[in-house]
N, CA, C and O of each residue as an XYZ file, in Angstrom:
444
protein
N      22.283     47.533     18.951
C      23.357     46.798     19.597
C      23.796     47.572     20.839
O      24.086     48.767     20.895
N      23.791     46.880     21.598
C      24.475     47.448     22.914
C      25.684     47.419     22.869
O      26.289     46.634     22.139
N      26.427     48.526     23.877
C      27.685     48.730     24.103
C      28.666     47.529     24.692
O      29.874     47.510     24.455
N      28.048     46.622     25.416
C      28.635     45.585     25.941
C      28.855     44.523     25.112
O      29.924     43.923     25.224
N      27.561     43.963     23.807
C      27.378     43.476     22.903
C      28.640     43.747     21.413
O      28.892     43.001     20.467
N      29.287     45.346     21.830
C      29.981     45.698     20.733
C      31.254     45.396     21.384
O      32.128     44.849     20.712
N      31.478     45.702     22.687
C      32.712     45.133     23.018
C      32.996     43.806     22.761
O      34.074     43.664     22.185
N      32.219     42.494     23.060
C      32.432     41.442     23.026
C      32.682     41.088     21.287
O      33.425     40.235     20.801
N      31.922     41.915     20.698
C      32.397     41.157     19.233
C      33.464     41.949     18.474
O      33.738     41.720     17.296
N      34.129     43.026     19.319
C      35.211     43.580     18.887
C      36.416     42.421     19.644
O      37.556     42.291     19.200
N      35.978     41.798     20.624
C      37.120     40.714     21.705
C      37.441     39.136     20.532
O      38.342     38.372     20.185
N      36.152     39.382     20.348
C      35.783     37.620     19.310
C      36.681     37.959     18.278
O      37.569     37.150     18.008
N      36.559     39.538     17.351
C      37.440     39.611     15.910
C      38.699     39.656     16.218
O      39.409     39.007     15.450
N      39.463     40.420     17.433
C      40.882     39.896     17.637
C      41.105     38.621     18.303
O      42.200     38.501     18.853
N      40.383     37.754     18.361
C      40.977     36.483     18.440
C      40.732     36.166     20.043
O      41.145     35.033     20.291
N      40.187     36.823     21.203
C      40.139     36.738     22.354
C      39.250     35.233     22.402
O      38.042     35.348     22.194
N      39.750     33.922     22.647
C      39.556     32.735     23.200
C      38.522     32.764     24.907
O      37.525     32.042     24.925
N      38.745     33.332     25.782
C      37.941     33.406     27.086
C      38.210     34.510     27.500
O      39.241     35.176     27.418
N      37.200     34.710     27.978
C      37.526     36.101     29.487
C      37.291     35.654     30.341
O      36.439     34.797     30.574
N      38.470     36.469     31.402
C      38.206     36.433     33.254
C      38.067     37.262     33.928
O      38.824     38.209     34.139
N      37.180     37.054     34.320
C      36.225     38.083     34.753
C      35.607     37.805     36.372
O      35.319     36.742     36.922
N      35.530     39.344     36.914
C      34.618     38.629     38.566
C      34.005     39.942     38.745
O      34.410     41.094     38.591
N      32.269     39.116     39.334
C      31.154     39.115     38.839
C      31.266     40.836     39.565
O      32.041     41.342     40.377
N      30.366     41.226     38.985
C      29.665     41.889     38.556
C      29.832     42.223     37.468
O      31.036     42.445     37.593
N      29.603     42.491     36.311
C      30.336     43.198     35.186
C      29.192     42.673     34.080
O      28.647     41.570     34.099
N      29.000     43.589     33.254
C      27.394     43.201     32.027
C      28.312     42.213     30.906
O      27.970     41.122     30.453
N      29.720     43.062     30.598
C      30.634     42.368     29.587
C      30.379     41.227     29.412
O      29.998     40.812     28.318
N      30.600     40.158     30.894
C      30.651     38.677     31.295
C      29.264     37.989     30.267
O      29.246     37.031     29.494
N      28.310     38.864     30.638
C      27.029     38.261     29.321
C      27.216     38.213     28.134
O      27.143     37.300     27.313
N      27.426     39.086     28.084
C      28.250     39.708     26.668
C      28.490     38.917     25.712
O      27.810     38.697     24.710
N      29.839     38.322     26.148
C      30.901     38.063     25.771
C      30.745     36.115     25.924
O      31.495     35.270     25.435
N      29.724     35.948     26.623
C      29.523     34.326     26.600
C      28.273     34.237     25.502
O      27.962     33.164     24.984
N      27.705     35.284     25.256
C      26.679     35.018     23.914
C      27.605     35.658     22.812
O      27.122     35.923     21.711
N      28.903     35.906     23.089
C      29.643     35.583     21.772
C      30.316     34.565     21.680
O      31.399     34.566     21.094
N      29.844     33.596     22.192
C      30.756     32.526     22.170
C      32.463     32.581     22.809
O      33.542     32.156     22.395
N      32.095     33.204     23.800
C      33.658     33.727     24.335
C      33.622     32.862     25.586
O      32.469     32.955     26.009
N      34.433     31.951     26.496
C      34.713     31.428     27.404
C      34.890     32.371     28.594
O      35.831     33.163     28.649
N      33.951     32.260     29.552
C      34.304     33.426     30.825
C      34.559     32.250     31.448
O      34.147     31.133     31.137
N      35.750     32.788     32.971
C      36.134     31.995     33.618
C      35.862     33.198     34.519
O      36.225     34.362     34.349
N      35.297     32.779     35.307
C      35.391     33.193     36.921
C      35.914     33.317     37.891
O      35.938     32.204     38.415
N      36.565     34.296     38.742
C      37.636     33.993     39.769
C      36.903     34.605     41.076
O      35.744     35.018     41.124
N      38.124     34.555     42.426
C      37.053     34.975     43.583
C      37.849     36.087     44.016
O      37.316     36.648     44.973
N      38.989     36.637     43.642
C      39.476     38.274     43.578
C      40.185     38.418     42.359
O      40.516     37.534     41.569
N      40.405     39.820     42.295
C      40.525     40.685     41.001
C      41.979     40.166     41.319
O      41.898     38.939     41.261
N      43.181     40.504     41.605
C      43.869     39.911     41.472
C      44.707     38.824     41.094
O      45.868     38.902     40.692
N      44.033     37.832     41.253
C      44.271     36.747     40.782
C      43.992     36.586     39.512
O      44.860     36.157     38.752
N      42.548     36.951     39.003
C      42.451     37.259     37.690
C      43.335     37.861     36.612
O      43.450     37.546     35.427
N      43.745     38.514     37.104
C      45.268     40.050     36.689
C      46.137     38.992     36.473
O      46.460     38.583     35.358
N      46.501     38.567     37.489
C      47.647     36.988     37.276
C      47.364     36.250     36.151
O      48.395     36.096     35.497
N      46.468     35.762     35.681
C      46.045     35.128     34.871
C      46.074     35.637     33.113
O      46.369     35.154     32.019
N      45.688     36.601     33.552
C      45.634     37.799     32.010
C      47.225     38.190     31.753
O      47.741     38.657     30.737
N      47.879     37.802     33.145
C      49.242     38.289     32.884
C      49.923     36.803     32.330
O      50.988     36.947     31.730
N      49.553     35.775     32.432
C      50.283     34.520     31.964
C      50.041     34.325     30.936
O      50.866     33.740     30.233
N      48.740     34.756     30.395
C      48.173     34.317     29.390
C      48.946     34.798     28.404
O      48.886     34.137     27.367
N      49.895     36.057     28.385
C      50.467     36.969     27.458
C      51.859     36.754     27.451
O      52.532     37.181     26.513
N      52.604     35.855     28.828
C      53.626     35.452     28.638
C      53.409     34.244     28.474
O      54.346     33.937     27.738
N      53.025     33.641     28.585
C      52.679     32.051     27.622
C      52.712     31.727     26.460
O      53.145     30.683     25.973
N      52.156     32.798     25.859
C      52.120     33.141     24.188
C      52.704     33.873     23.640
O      52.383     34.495     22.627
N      53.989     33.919     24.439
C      54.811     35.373     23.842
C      54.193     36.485     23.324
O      54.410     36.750     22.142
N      53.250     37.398     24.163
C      52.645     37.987     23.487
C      51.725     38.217     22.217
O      51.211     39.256     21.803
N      51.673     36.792     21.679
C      50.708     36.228     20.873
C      49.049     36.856     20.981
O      48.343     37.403     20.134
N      48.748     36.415     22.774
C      47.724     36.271     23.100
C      46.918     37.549     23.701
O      47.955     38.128     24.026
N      46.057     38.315     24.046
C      45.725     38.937     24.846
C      44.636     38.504     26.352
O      43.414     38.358     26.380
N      45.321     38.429     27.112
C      44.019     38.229     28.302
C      43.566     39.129     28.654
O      44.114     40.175     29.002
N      42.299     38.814     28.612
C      41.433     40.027     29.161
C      40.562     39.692     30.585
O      39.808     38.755     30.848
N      40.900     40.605     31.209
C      40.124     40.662     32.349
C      38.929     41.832     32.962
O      39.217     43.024     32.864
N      37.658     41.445     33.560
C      36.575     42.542     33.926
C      36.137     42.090     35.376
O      36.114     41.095     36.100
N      35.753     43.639     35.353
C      35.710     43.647     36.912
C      34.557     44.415     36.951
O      34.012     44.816     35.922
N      33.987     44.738     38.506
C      32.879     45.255     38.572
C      34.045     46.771     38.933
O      35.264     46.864     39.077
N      32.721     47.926     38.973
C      33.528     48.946     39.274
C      33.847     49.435     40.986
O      33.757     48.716     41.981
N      34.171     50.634     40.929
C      34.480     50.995     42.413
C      35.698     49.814     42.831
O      36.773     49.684     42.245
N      35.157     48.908     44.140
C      36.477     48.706     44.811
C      36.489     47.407     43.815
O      37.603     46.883     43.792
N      35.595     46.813     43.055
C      36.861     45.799     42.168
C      38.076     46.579     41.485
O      39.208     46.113     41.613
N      37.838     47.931     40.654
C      38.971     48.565     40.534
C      40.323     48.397     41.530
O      41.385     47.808     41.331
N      39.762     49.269     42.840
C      40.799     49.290     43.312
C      41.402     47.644     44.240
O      42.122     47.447     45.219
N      40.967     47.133     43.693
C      41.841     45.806     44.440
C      42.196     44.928     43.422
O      42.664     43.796     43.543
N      41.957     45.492     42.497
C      42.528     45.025     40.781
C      43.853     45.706     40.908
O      44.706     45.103     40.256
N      44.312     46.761     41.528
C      45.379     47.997     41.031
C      46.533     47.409     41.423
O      47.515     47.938     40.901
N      46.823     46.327     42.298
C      48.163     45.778     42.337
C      48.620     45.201     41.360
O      49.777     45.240     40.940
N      47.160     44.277     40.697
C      47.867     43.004     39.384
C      48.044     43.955     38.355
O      48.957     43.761     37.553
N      47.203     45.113     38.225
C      47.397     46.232     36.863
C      48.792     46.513     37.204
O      49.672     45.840     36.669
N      49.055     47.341     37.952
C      50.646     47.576     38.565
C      51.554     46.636     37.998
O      52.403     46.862     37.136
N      51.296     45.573     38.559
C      52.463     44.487     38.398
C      52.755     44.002     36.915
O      53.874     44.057     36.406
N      51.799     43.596     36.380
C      51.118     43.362     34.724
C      52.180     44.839     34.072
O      53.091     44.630     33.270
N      51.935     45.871     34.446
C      52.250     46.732     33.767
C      53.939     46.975     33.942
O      54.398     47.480     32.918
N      54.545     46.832     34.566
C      55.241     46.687     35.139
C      56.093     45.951     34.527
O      57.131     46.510     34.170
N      55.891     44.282     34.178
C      56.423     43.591     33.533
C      56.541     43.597     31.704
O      57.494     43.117     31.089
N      55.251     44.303     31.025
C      54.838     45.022     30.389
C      54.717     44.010     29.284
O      55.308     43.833     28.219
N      53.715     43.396     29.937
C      53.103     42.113     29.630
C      51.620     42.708     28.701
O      51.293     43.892     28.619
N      50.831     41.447     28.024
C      49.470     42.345     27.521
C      48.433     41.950     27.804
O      48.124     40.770     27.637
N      47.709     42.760     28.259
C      46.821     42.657     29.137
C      45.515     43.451     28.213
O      45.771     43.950     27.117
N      44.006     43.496     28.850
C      43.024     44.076     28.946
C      42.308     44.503     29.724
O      41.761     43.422     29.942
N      41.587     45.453     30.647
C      41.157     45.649     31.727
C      40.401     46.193     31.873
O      40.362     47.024     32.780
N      39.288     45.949     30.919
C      37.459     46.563     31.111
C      37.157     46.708     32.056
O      37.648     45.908     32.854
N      36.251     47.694     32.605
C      35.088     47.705     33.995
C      33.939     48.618     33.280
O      33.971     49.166     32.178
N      32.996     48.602     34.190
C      31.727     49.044     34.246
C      32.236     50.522     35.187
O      33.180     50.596     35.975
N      31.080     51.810     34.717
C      30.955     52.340     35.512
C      29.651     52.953     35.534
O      29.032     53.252     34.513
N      29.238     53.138     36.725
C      27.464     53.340     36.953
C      27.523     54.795     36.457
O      28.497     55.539     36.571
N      26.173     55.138     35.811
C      25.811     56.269     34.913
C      26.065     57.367     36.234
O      26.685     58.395     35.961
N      25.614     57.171     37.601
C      25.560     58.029     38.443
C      27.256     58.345     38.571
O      27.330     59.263     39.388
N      28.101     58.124     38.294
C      29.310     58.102     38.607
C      29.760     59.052     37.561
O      29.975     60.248     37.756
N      29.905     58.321     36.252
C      30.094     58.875     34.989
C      29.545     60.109     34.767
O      30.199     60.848     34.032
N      28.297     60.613     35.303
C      27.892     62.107     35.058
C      28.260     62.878     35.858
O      27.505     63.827     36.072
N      29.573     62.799     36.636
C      29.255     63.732     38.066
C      30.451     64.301     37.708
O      31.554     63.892     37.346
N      29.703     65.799     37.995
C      30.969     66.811     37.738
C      32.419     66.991     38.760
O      32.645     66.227     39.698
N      33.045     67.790     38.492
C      34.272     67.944     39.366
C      34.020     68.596     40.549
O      33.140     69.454     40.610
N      34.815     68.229     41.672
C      34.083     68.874     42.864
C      35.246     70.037     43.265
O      35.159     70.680     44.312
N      36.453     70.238     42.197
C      37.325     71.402     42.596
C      36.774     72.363     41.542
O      36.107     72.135     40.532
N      37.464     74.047     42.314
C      37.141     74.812     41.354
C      37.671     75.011     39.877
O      38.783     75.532     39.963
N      37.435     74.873     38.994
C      38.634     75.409     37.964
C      39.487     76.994     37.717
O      39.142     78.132     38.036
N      40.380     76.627     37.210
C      41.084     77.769     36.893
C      41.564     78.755     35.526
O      42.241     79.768     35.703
């Protein structure tokens, strides 16, 4: 089982109904061969909005989850995370990060 494969059926056992998601991201496969609803958006933001209604809609009932690709989908995700968090609403906020990224050591000295 793949790691993306285990996320999605850990999303399906708490009850996660769709993900929104913008594209790049392996999850998005994932998670539609678990029978999970991806919805697609055309910035991370807006998505964030969405994951954020979804949780005040349902009085916190619900969780929205949202995925992003990594690098700058992160950072142009970081306002709706902000804001989402902020209101302290419930949210989810998977990304990918490339193996070349994930192995790279620190570039300060330690102490």
């Amino acid at each position: 089982m793949k790691v993306t494969n285990a996320i999605a059926h850990v999303l399906k056992t708490e009850g996660v109904e769709f993900l929104i998601g913008y594209p790049v991201n392996p999850i998005i496969e994932s998670a539609a061969e678990a029978d999970i609803r991806t919805i697609m958006v055309r910035q991370e933001r807006i998505g964030l909005h969405m994951c954020d209604a979804v949780g005040k809609l349902s009085s916190g009932e619900k969780i929205g989850v949202f995925v992003m690709q990594h690098g700058p989908g992160t950072e142009n995700a970081f306002g709706g995370v902000a804001q989402s968090f902020g209101a302290t609403s419930t949210r989810s906020t998977p990304t990918s990060t490339p193996p070349s990224i994930s192995a790279t050591s620190p570039s300060w000295p330690s102490r």
